[in-house]
ROSE-4610 file (N, C-alpha, C; in Angstrom, 1 decimal, always signed):
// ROSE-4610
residu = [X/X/X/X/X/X/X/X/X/X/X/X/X/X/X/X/X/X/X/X/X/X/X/X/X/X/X/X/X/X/X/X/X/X/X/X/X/X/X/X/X/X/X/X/X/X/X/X/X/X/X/X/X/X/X/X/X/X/X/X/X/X/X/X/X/X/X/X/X/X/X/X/X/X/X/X/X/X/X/X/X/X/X/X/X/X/X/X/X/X/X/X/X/X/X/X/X/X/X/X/X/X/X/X/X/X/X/X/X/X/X/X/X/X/X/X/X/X/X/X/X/X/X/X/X/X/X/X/X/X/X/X/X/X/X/X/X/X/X/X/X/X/X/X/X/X/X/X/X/X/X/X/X/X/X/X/X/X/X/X/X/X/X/X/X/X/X/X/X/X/X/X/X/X/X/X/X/X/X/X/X/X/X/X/X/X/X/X/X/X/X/X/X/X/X/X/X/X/X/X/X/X/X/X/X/X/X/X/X/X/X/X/X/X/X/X/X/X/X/X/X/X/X/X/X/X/X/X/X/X/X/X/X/X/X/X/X/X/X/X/X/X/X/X/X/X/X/X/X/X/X/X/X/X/X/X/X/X/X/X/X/X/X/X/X/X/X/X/X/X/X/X/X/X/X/X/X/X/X/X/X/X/X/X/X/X/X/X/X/X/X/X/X/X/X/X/X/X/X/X/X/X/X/X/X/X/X/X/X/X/X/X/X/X/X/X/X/X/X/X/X/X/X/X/X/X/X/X/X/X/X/X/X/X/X/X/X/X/X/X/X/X/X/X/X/X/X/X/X/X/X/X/X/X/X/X/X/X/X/X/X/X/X/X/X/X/X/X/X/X/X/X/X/X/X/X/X/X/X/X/X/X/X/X/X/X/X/X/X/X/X/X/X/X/X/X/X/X/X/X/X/X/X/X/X/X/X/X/X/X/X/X/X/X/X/X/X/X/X/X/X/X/X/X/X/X/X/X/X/X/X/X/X/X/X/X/X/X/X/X/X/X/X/X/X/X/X/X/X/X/X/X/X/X/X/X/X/X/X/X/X/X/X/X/X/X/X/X/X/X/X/X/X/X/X/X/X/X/X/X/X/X/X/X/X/X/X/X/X/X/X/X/X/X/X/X/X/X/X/X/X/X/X/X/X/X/X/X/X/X/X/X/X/X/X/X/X/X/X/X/X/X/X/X/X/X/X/X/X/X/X/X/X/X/X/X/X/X/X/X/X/X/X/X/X/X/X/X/X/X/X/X/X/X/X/X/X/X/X/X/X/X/X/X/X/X/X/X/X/X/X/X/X/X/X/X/X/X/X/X/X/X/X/X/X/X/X/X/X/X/X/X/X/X/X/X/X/X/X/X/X/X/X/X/X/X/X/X/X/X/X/X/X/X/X/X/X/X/X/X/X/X/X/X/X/X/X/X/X/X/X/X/X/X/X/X/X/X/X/X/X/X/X/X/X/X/X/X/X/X/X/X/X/X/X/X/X/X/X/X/X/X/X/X/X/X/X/X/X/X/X/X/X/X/X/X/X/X/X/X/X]
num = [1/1/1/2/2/2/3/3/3/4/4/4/5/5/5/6/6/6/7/7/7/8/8/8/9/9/9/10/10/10/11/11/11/12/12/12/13/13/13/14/14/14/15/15/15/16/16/16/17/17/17/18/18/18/19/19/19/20/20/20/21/21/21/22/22/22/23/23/23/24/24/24/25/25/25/26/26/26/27/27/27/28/28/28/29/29/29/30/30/30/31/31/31/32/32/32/33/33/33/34/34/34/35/35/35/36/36/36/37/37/37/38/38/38/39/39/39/40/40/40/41/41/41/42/42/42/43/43/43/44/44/44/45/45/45/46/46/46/47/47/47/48/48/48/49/49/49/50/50/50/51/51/51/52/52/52/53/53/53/54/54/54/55/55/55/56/56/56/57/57/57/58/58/58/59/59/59/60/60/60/61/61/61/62/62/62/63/63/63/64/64/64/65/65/65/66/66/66/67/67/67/68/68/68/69/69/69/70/70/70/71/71/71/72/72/72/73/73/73/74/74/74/75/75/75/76/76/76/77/77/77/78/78/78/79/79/79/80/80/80/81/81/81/82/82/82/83/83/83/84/84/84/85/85/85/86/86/86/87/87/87/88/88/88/89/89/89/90/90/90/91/91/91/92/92/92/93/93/93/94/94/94/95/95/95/96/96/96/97/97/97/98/98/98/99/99/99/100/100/100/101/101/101/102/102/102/103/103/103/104/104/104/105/105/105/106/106/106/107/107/107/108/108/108/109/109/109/110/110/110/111/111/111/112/112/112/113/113/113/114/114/114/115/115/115/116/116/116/117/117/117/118/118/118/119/119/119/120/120/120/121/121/121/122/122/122/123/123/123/124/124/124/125/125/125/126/126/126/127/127/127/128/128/128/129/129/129/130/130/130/131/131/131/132/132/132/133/133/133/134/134/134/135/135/135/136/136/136/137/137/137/138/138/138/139/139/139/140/140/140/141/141/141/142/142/142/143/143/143/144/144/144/145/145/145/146/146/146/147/147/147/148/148/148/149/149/149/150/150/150/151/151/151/152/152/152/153/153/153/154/154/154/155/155/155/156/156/156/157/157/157/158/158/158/159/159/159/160/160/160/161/161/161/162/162/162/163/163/163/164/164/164/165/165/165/166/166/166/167/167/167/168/168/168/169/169/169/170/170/170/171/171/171/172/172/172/173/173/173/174/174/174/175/175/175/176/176/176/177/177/177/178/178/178/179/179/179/180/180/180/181/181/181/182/182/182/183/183/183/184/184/184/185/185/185/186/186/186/187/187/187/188/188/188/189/189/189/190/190/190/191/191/191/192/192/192/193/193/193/194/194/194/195/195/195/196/196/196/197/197/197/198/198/198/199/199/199/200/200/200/201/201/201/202/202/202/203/203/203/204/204/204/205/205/205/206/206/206/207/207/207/208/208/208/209/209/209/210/210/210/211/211/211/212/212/212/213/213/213/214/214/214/215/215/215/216/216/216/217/217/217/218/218/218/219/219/219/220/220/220/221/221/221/222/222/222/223/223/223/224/224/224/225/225/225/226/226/226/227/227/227]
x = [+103.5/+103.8/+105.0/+106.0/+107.5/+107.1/+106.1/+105.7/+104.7/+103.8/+103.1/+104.0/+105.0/+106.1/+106.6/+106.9/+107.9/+107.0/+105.9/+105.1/+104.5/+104.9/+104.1/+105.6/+106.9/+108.0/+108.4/+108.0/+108.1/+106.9/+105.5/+104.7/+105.0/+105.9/+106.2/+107.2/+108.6/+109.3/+109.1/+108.0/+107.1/+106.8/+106.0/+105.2/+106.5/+107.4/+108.4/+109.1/+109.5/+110.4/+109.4/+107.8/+106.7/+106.5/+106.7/+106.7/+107.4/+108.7/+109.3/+108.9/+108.4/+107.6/+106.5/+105.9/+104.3/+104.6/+105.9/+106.2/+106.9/+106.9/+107.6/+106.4/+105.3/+104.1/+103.7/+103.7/+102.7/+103.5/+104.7/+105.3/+105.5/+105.4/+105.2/+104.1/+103.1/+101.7/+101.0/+102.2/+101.8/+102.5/+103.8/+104.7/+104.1/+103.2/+102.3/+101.3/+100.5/+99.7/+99.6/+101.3/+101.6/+102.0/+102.1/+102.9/+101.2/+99.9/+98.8/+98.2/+98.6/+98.1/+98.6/+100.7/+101.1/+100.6/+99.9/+99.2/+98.4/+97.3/+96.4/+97.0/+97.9/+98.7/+99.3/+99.7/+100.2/+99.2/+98.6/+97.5/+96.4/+97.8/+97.2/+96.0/+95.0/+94.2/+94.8/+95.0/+95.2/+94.0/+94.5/+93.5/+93.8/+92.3/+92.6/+91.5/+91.8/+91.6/+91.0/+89.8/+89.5/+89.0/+89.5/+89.6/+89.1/+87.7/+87.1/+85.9/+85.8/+84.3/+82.9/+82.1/+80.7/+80.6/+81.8/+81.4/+81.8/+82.7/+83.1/+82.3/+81.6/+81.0/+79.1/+79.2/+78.2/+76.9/+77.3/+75.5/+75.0/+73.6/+72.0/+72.1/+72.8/+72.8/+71.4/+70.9/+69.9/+70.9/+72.0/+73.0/+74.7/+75.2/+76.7/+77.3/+76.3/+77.0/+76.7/+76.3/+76.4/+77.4/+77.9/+79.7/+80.6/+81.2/+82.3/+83.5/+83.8/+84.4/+83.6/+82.1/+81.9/+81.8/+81.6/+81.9/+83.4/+84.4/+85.8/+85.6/+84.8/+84.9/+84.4/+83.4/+82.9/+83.9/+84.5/+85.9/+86.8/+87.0/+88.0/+87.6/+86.6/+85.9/+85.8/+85.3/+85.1/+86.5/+87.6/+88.7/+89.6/+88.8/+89.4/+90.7/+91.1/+91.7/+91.6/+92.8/+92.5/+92.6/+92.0/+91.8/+90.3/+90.4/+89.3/+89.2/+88.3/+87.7/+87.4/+87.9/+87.1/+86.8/+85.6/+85.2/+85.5/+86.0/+86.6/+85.8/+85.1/+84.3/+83.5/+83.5/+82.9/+82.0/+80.8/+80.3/+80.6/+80.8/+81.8/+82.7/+83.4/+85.0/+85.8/+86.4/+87.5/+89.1/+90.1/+91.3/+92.0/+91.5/+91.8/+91.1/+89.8/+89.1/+89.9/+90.1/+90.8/+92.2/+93.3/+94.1/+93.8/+92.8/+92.3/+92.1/+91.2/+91.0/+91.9/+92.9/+93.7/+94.2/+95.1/+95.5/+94.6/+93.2/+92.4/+92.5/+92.2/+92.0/+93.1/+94.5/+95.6/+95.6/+95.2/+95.2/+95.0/+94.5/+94.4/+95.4/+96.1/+96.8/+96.4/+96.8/+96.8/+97.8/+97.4/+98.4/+98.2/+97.0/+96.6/+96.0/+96.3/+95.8/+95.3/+93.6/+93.2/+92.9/+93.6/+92.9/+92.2/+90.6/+89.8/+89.3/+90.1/+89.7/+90.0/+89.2/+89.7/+88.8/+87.6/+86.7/+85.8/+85.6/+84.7/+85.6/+86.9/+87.6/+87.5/+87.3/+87.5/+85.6/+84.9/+83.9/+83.8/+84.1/+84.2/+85.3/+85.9/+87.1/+87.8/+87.9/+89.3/+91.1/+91.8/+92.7/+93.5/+93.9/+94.5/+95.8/+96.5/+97.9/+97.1/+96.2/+95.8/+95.5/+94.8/+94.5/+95.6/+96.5/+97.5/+98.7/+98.7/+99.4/+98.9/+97.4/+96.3/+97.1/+96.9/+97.2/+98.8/+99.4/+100.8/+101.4/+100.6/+100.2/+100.2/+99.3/+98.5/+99.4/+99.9/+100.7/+102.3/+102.4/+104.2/+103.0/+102.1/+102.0/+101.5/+101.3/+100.8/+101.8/+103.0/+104.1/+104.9/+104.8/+105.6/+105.0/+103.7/+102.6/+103.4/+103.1/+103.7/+104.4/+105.4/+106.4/+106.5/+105.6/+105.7/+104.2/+103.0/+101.8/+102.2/+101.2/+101.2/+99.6/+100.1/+99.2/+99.1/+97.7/+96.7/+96.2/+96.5/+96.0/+94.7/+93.5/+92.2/+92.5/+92.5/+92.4/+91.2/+90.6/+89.3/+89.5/+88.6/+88.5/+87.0/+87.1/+86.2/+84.9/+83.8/+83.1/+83.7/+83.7/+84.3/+83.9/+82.4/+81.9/+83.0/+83.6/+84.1/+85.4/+85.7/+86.7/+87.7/+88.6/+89.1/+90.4/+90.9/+92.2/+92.3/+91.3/+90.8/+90.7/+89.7/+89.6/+91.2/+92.0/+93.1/+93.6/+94.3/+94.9/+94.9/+93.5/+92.9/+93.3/+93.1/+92.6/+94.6/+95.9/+96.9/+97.5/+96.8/+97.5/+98.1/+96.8/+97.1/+98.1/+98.4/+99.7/+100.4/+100.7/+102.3/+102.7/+101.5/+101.5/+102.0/+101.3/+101.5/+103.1/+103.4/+104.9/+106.1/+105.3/+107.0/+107.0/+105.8/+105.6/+106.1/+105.8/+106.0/+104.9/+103.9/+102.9/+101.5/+100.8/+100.1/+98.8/+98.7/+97.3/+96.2/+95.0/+93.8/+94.0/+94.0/+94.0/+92.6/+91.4/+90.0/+89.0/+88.9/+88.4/+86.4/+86.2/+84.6/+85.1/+85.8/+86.1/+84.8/+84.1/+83.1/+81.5/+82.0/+80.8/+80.4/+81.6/+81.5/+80.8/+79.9/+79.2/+78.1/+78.4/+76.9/+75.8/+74.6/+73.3/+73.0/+73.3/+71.8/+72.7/+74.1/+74.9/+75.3/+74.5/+74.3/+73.3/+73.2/+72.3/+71.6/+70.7/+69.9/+71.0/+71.8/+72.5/+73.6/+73.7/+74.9/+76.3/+76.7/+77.6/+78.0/+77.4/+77.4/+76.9/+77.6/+77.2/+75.8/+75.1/+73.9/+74.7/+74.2/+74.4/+75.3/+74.2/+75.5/+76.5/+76.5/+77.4/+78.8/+78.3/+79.4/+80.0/+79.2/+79.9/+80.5/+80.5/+81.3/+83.1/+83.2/+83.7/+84.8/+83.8/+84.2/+85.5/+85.2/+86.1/+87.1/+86.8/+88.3/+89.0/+88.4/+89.3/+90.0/+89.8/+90.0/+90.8/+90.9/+92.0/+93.2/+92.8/+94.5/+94.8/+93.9/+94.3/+95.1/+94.3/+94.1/+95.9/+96.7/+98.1/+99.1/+98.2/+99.0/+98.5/+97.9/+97.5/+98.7]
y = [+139.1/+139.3/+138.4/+138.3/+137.8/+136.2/+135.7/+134.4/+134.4/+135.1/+134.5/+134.5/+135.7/+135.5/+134.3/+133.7/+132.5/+130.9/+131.2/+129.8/+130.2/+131.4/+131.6/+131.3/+131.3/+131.3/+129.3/+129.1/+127.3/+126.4/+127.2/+126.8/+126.8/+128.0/+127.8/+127.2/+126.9/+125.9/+124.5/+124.1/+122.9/+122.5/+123.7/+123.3/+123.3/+124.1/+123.7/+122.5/+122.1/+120.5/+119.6/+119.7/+118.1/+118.6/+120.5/+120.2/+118.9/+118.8/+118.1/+116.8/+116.3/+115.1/+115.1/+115.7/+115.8/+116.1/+116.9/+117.1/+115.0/+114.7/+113.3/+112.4/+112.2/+111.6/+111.9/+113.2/+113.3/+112.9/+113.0/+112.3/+111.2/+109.8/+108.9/+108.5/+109.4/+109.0/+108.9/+110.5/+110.8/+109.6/+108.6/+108.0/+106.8/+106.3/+105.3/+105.3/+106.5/+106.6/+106.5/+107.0/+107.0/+105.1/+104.7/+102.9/+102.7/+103.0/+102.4/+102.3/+103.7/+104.1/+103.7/+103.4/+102.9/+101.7/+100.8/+100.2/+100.5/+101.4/+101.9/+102.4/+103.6/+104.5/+103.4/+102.4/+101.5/+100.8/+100.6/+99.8/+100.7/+101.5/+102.6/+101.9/+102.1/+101.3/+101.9/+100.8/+100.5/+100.4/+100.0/+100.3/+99.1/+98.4/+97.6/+97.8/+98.5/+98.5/+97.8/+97.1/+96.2/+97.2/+96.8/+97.5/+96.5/+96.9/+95.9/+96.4/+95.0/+95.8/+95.2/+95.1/+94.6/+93.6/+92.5/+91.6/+92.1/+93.3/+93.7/+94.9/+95.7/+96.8/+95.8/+94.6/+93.9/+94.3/+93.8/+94.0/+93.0/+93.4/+92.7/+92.6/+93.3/+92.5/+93.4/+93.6/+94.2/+95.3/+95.4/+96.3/+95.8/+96.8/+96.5/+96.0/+96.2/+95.3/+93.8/+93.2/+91.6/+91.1/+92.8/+92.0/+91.6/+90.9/+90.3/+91.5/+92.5/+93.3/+94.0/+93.9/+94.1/+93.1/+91.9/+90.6/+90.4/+91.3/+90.9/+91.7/+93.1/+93.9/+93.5/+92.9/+92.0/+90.7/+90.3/+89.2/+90.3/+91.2/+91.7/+92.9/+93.0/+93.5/+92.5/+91.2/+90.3/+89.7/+90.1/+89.5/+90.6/+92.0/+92.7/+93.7/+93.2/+93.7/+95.4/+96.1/+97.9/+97.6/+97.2/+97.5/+98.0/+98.7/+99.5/+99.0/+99.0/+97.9/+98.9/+99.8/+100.3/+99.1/+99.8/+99.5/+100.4/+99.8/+100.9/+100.1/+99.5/+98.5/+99.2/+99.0/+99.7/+98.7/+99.1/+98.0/+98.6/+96.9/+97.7/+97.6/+97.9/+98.3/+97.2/+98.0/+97.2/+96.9/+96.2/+96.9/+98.1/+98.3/+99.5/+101.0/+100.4/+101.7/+101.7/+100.8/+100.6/+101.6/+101.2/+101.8/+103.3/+103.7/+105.3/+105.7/+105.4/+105.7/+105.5/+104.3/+104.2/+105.2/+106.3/+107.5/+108.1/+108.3/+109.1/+108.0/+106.7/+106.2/+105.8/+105.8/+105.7/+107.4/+108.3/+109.9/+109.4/+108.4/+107.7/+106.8/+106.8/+105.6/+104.4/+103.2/+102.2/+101.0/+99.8/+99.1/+97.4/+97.7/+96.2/+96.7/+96.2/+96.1/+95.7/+94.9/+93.8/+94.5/+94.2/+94.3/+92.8/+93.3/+92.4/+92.7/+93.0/+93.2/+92.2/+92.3/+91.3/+90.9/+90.4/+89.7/+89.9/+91.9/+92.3/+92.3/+92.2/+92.2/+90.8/+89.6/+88.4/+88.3/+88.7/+88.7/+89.4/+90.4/+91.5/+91.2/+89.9/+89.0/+90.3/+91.1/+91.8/+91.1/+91.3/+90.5/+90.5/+89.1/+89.2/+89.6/+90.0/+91.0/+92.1/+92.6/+94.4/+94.2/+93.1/+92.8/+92.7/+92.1/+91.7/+93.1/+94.1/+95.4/+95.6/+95.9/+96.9/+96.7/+95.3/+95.0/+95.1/+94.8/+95.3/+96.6/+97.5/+98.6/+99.2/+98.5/+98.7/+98.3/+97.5/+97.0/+97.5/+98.0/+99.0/+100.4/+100.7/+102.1/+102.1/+101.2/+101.2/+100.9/+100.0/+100.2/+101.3/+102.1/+103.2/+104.5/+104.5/+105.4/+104.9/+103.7/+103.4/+102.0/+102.0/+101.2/+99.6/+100.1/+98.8/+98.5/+98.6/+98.5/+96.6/+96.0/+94.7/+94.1/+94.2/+93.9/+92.6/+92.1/+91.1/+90.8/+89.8/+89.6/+89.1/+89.1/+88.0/+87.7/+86.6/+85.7/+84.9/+85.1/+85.4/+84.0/+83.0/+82.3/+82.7/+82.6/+82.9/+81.4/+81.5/+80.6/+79.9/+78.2/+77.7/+77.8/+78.7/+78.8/+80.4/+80.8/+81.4/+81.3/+79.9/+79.5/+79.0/+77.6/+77.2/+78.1/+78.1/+79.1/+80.3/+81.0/+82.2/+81.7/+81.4/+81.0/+80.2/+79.8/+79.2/+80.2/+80.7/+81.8/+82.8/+83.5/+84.6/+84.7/+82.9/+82.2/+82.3/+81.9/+82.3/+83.5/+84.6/+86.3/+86.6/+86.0/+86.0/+85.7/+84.1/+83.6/+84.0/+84.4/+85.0/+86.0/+87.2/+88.3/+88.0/+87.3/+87.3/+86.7/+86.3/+85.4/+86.5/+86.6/+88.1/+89.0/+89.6/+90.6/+90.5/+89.2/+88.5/+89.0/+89.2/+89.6/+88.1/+88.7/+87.6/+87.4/+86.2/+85.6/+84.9/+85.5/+84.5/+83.6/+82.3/+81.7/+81.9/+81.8/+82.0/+82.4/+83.4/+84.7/+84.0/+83.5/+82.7/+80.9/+80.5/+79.2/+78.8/+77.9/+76.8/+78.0/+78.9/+79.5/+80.0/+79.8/+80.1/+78.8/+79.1/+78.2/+77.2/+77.5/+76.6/+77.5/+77.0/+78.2/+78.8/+77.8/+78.5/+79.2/+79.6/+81.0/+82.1/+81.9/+82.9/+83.5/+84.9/+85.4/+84.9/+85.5/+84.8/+85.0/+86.4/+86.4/+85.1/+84.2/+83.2/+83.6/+85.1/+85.7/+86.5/+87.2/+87.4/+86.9/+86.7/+85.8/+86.4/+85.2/+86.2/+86.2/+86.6/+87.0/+85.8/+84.5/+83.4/+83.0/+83.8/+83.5/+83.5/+85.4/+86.4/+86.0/+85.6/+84.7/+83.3/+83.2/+81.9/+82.3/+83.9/+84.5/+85.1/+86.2/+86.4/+85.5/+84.5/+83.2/+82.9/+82.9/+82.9/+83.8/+84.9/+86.0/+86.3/+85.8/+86.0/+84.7/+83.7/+82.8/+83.3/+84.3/+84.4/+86.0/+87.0/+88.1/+87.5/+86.6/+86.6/+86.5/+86.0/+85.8/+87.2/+88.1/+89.1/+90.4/+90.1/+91.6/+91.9]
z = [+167.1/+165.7/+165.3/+166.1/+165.7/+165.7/+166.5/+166.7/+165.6/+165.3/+164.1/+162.8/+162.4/+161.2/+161.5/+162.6/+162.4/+161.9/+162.4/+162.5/+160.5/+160.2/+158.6/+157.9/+158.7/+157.7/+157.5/+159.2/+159.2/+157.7/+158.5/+157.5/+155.6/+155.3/+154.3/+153.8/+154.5/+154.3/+154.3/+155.2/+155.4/+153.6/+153.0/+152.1/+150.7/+151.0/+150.1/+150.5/+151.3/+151.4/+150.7/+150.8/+150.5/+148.7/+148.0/+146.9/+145.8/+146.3/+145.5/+144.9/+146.8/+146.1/+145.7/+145.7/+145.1/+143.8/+143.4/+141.6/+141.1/+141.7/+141.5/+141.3/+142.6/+142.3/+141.3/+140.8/+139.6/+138.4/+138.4/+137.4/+137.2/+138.1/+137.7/+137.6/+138.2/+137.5/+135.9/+135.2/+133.8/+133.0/+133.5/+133.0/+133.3/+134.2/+134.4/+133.3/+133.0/+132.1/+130.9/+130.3/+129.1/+129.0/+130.2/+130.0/+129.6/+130.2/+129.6/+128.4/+128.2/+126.7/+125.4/+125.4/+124.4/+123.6/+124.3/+123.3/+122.6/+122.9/+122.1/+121.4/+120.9/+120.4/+119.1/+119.8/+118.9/+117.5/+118.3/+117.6/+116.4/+115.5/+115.0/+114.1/+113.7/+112.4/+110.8/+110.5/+109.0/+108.3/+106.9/+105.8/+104.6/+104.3/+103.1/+102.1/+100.8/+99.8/+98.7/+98.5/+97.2/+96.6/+95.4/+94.2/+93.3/+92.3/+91.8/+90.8/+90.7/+89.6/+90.1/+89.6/+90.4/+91.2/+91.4/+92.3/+93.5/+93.9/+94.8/+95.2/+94.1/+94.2/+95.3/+95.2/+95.4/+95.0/+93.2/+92.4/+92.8/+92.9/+92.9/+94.1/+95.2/+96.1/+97.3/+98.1/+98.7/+99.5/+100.1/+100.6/+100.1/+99.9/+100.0/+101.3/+102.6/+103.7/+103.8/+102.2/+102.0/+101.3/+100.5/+99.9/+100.5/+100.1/+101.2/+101.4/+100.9/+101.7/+103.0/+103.0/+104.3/+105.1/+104.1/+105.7/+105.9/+105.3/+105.9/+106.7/+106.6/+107.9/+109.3/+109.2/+110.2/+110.5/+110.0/+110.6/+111.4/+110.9/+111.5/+112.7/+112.7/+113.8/+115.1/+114.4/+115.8/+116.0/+115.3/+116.0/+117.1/+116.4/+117.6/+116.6/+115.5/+115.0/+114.2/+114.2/+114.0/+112.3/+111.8/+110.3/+109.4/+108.8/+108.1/+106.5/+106.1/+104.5/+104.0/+102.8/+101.7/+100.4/+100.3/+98.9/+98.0/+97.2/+95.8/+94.5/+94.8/+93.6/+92.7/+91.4/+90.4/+89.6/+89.0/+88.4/+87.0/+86.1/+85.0/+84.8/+85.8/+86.0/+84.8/+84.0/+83.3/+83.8/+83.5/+83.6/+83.0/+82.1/+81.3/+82.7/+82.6/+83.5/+84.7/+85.6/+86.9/+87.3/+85.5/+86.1/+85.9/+84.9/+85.0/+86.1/+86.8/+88.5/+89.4/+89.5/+90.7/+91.1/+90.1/+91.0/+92.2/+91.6/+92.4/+93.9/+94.0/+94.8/+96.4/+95.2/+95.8/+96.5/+96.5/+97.6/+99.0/+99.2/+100.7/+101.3/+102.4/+102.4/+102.8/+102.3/+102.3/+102.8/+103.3/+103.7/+103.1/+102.6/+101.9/+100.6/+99.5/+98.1/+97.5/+97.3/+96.8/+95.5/+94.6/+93.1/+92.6/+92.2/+91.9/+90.2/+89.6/+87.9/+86.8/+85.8/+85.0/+84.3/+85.1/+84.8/+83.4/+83.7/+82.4/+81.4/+81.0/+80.4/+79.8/+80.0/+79.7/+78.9/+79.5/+79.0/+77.8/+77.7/+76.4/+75.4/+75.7/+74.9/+74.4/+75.5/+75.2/+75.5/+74.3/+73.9/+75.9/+75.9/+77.1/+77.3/+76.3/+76.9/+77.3/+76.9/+77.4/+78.8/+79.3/+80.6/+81.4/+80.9/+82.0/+81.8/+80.8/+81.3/+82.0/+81.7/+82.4/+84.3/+84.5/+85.9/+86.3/+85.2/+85.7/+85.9/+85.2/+85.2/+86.7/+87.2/+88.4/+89.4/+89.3/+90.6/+90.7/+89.6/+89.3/+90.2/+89.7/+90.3/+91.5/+92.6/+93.8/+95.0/+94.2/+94.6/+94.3/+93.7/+93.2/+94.7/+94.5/+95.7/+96.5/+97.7/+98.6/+98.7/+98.6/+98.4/+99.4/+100.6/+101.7/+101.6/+100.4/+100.2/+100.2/+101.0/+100.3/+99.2/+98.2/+96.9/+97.0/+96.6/+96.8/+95.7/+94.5/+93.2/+93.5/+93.2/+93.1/+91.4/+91.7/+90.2/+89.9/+88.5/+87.9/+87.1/+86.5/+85.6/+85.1/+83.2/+82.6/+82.2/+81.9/+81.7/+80.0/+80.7/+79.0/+77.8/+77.8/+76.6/+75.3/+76.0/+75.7/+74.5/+74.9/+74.4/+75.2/+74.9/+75.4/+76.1/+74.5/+74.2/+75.2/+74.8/+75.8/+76.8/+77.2/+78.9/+79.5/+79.1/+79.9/+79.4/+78.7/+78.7/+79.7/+79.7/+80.5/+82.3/+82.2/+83.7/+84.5/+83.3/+83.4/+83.7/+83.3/+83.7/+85.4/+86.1/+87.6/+88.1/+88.0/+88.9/+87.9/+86.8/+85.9/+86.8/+87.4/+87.5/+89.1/+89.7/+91.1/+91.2/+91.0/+90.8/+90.3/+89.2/+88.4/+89.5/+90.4/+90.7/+92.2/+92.5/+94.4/+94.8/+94.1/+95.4/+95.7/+96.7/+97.1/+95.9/+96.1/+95.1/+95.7/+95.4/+95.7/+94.6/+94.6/+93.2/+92.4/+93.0/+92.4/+93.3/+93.2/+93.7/+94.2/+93.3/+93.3/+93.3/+93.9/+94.1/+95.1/+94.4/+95.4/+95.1/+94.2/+94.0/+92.8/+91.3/+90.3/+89.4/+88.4/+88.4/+88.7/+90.2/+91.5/+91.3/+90.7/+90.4/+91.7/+93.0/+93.6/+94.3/+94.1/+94.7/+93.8/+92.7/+91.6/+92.0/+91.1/+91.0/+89.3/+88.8/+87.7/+86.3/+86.8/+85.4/+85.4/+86.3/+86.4/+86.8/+86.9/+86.8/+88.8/+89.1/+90.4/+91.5/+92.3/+93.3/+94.2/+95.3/+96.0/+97.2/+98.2/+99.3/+100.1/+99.9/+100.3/+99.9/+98.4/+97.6/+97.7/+98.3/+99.3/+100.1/+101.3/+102.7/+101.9/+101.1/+100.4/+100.0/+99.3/+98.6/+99.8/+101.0/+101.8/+102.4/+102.8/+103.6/+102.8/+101.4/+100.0/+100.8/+101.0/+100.8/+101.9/+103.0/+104.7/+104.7/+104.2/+104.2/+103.5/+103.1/+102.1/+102.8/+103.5/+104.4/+105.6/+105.9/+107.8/+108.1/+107.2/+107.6/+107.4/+106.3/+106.2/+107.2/+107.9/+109.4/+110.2]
């Protein structure tokens, strides 16, 4: 009996002296795992925002994953990058309507801002000061929401039948706006596609599907620097 207590008293001194290290292995294993993980952790996904009216809502088109907000999602998928694309596109959408809704839209956070409005407004020869509050409007209140949002002008030019006056006027709101404001500019949102029939659709006004992948690449040249 006195020899089995002693070999049960060694035995358990045994297993207390190897606790310590066995609490040490496992702690540099949890502090190994947390060194693997912080990149993921890091690499939280963000969020970019177009905000727009039918060419972003992508009318006539056979799915919305032929707008170029979903072909930025596909750039930024094959680059590996954590960013997420809403569509906020409205067909319709005026400036006036735009900034009615932005509250509701701004309930989400955001880290990229593309406002894409304007256009039905230029068509409906609504006077161009209302357009360019409407949007200054818009860009005091998105900054006001979140303060380190980076806002993304798309700038619109109207067809010349409209009027000279008008159309250069109209076609001026953007860079005034992008410049007073410091925020970033597409200069022409349908560059190399406004105009060209066979990247129209029949109304002459929205782009088709290659139109998009045309639109898309505008638009990912003027993102790709701010990720």
């Amino acid at each position: 009996m006195h020899g089995m207590t002693r070999k049960r008293v060694n035995a358990g001194q045994s297993a207390s002296q190897h606790r310590p290290a066995a609490i040490w292995r496992v702690g540099w294993l949890l502090a190994g795992l947390l060194w693997l993980v912080r990149p993921a952790l890091a690499a939280e996904t963000k969020t970019i925002v177009f905000f727009g009216d039918s060419i972003t809502a992508g009318y006539g088109l056979d799915s919305p994953d032929a707008a170029y907000p979903a072909l930025i999602q596909r750039k930024l998928d094959a680059a590996g990058l954590p960013w997420r694309c809403v569509n906020a596109g409205l067909s319709g959408e005026t400036t006036a309507g735009g900034l009615r809704r932005l509250d509701w839209i701004l309930r989400q956070p955001v880290d990229i801002f593309v406002i894409e409005l304007g256009g039905n407004d230029g068509l409906r020869g609504i006077p161009v000061e209302n357009s360019r509050s409407n949007l200054q409007a818009m860009i005091e209140r998105i900054h006001a929401k979140y303060p380190h949002v980076t806002v993304v002008l798309a700038g619109m030019m109207l067809p010349t039948n409209l009027g000279a006056d008008y159309t250069r006027q109209f076609a001026a709101i953007y860079p005034a706006l992008a410049q007073t404001n410091h925020v970033t500019l597409i200069p022409f949102l349908l560059d190399g596609v406004g105009g060209v029939t066979s990247l129209n659709q029949a109304d002459s006004i929205h782009p088709t599907a290659e139109g998009h992948q045309i639109v898309a690449e505008t638009v990912w040249q003027v993102l790709k620097p701010l990720l």
